[in-house]
Structures are given as structure tokens and as C-alpha cells.
N, CA and C atoms as a LAMMPS dump frame, in Angstrom:
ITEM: TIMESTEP
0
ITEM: NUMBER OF ATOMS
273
ITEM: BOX BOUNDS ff ff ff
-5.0000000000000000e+02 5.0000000000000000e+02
-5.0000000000000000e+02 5.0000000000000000e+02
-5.0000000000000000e+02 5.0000000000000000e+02
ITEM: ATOMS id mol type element x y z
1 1 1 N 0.839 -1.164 0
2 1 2 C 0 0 0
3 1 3 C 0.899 1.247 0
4 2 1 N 0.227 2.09 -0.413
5 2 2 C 1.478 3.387 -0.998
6 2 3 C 0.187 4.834 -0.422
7 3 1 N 1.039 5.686 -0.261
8 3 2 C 0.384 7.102 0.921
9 3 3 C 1.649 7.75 0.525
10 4 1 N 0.868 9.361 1.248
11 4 2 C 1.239 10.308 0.917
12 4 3 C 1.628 10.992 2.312
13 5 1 N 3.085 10.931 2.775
14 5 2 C 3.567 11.431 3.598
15 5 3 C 4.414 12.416 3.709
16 6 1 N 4.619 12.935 4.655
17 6 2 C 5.254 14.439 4.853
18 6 3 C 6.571 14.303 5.623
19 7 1 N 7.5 14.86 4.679
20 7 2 C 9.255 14.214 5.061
21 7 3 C 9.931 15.802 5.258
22 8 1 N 10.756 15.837 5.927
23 8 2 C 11.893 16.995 6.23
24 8 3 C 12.793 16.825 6.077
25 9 1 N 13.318 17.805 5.322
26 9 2 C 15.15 17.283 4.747
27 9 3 C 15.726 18.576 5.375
28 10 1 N 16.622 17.787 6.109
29 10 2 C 17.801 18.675 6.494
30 10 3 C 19.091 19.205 5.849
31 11 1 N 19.77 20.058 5.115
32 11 2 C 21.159 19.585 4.555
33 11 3 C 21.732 19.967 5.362
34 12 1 N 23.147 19.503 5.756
35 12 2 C 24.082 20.612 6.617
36 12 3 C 25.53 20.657 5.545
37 13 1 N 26.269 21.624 5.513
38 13 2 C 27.238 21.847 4.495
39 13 3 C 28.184 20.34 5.007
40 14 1 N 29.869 20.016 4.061
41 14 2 C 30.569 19.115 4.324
42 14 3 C 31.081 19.694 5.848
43 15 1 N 31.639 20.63 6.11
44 15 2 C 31.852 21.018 7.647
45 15 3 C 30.889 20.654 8.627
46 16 1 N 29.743 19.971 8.592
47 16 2 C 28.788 19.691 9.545
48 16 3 C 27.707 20.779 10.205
49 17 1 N 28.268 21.86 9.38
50 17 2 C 27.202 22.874 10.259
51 17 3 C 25.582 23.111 8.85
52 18 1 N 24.761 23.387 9.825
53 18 2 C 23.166 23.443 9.336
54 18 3 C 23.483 24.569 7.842
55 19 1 N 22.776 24.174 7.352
56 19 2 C 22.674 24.769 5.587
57 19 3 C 21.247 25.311 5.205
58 20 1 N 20.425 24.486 5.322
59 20 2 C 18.9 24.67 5.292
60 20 3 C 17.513 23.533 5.224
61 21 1 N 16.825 24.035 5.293
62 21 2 C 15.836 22.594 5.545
63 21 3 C 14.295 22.753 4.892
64 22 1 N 13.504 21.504 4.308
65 22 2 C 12.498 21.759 3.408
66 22 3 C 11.317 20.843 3.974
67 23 1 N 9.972 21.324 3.815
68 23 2 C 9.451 19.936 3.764
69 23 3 C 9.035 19.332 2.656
70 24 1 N 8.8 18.28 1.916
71 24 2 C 8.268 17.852 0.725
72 24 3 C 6.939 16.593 1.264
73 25 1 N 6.214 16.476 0.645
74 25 2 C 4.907 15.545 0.47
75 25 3 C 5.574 14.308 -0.845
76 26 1 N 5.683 13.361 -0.031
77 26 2 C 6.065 12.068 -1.121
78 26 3 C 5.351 10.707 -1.055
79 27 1 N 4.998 10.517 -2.436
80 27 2 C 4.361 8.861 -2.076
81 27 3 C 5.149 8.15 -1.479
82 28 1 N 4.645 7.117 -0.647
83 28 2 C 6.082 6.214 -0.22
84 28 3 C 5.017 5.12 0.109
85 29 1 N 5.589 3.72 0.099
86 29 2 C 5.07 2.735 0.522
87 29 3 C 4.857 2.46 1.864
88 30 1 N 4.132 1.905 2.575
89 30 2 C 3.429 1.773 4.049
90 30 3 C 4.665 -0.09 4.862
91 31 1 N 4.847 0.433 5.794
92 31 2 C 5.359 -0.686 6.667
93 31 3 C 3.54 -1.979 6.369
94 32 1 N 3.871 -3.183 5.82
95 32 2 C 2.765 -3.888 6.091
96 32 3 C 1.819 -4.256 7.836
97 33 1 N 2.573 -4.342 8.076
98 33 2 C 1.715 -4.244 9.753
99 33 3 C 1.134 -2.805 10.364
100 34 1 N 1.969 -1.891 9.74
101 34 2 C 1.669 -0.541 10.414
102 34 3 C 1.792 0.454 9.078
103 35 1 N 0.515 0.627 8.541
104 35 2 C 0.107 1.188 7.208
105 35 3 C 0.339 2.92 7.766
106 36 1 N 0.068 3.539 8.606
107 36 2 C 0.313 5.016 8.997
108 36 3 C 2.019 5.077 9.539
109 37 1 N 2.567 4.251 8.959
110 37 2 C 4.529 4.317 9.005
111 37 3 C 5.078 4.202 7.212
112 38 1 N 5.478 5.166 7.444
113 38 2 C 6.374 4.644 5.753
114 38 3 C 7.309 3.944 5.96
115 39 1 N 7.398 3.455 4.635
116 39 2 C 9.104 2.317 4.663
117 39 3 C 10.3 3.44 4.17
118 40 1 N 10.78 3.416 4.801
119 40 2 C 11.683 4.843 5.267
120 40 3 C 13.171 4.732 4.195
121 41 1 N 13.191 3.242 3.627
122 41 2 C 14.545 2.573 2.982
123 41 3 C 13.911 3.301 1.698
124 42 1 N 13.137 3.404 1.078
125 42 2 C 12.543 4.049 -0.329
126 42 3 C 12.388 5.425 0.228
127 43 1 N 12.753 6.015 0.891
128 43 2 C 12.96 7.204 1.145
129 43 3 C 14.086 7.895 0.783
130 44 1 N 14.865 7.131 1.923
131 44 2 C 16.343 7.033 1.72
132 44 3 C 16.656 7.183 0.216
133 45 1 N 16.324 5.852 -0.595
134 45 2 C 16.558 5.603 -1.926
135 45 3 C 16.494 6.846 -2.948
136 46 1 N 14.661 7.156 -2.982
137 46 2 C 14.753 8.006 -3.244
138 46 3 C 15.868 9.803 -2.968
139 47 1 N 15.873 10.267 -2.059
140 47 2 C 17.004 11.138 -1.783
141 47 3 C 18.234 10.912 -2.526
142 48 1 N 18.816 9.58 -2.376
143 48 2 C 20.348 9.574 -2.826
144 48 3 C 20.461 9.448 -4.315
145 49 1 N 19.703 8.93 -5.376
146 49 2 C 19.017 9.415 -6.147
147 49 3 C 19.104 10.54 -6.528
148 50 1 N 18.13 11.52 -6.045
149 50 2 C 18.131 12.692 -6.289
150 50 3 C 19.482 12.99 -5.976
151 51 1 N 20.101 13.197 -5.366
152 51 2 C 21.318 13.293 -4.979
153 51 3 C 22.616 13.165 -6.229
154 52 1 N 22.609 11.804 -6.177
155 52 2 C 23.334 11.178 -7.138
156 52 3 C 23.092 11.133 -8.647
157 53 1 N 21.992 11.647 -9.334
158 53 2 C 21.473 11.071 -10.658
159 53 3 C 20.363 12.142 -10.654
160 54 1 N 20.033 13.198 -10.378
161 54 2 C 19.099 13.79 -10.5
162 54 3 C 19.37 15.386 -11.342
163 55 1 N 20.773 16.106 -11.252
164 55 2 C 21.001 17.316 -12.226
165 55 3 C 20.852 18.453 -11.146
166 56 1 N 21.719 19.19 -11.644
167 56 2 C 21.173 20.666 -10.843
168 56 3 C 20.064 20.82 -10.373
169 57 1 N 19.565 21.128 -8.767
170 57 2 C 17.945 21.48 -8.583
171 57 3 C 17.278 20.544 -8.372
172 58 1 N 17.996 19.179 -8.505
173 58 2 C 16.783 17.952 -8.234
174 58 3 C 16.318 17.619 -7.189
175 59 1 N 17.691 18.094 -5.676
176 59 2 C 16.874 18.07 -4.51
177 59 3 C 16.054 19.003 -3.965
178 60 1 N 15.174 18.841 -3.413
179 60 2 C 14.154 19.929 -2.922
180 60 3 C 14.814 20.688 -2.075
181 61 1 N 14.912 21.9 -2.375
182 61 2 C 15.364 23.393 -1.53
183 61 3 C 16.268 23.53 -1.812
184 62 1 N 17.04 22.804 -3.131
185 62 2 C 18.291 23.36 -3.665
186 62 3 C 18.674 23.246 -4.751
187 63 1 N 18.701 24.639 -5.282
188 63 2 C 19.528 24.743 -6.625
189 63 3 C 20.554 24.794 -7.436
190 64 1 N 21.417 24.383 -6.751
191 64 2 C 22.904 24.216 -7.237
192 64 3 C 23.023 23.266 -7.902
193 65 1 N 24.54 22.804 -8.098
194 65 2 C 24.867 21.526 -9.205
195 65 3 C 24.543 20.265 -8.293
196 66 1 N 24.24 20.189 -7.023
197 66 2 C 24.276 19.106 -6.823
198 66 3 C 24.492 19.249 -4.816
199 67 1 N 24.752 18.358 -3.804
200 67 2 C 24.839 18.117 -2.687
201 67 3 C 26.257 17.428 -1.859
202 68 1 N 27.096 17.708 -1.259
203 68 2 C 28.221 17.109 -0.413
204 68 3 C 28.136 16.753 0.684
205 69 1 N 27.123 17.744 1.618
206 69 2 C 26.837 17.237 2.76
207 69 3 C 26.453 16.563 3.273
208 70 1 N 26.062 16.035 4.89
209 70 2 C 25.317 15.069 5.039
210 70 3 C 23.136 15.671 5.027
211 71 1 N 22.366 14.84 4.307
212 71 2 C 21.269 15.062 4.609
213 71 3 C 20.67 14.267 5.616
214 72 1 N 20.208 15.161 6.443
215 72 2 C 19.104 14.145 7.328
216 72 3 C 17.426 14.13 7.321
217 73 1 N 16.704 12.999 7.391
218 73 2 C 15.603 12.78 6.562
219 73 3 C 14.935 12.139 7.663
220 74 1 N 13.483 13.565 7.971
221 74 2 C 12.701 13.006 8.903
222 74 3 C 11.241 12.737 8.946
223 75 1 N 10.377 12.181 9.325
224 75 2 C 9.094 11.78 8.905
225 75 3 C 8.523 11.971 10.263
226 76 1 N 7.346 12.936 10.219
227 76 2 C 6.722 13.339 11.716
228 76 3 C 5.904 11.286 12.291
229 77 1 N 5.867 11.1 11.61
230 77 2 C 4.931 9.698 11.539
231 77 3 C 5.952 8.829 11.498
232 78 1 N 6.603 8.695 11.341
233 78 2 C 7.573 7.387 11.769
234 78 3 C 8.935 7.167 12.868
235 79 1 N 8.809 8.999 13.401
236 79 2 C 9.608 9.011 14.382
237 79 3 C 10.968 8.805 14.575
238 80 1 N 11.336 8.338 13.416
239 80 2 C 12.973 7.674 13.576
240 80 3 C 13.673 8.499 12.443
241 81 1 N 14.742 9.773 12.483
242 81 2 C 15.103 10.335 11.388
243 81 3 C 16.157 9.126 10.92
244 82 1 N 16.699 9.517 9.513
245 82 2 C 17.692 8.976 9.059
246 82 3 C 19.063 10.12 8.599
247 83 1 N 20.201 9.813 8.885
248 83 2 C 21.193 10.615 7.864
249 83 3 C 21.834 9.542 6.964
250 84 1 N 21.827 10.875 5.873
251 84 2 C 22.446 10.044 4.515
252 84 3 C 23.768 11.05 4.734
253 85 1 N 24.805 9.853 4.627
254 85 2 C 26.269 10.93 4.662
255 85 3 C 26.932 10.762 3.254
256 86 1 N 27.473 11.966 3.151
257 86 2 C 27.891 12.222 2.102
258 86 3 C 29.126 10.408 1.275
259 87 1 N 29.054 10.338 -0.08
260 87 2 C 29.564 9.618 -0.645
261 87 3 C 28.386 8.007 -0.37
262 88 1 N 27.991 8.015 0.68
263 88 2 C 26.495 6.991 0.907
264 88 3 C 26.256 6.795 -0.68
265 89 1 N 26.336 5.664 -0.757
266 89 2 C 25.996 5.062 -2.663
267 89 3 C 24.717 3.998 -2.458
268 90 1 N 23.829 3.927 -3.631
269 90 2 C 23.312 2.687 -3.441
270 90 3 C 23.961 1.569 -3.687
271 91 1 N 23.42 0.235 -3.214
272 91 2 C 24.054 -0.907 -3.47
273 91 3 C 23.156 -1.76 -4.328
């Protein structure tokens, strides 16, 4: 099952200090036992993605060529943020 949840992205520059922060509305697929939790790994996915393969501007709240820092990625509904650190690849 797939919903429409509300995520916060943090960037902070490669020095670790705060840069700026967005919220975006994204489909994401539902934990099967607990349908009001997203599956937070297609979150992730998505971001590094954008990140990695997406062009100038592809992440939300930023228009530059692209991202170095670490992002951190939070969901009021699932309670558990994630950071994606910089060079983080998919596998």
C-alpha cells in the first residue's frame, strides 16, 4: 500500500554545520503491519538518487549543481530520522 507522507530534509554543508531545511509531500510505501509508518529505505533511496542522478535542482530546496553534505531525513509519523552521509551510494 502506498500514501502520501510528509518528510523533512535537512542539509548541513561538508563542515557539519546546518545549511537549510524543506518539507516535501512524497508517495512512499506503508510498513505492512503498520500502514500510517512509511518504509523509510525508499525514502532514503529516493534522496540519494536525487542526490546522485538527478542534475542541478533535483533536490528539494536546492539549486545548485548538486549536494556534499550530510542530509538528514525526517518523517513526523515514523519518528525515527535517518542521515544520509555524504559519498552513501546505493548498493
Amino acid at each position: 500500500m502506498t500514501r502520501i507522507f510528509k518528510f523533512h530534509l535537512t542539509y548541513f554543508k561538508s563542515s557539519g554545520k546546518y545549511y537549510t531545511d524543506i518539507e516535501v509531500d512524497w508517495e512512499c510505501r506503508t510498513l505492512d503491519n503498520q500502514p500510517d509508518t512509511p518504509y523509510m529505505y525508499d525514502v532514503f533511496s529516493k534522496v540519494r538518487g536525487l542526490r546522485d542522478n538527478g542534475g542541478p535542482g533535483a533536490l528539494p530546496g536546492l539549486s545548485g549543481e548538486g549536494w556534499e553534505g550530510p542530509i538528514l531525513v525526517d518523517c513526523e509519523e515514523n519518528g525515527v530520522p535517518g542521515l544520509i552521509l555524504p559519498g552513501s551510494r546505493e548498493r
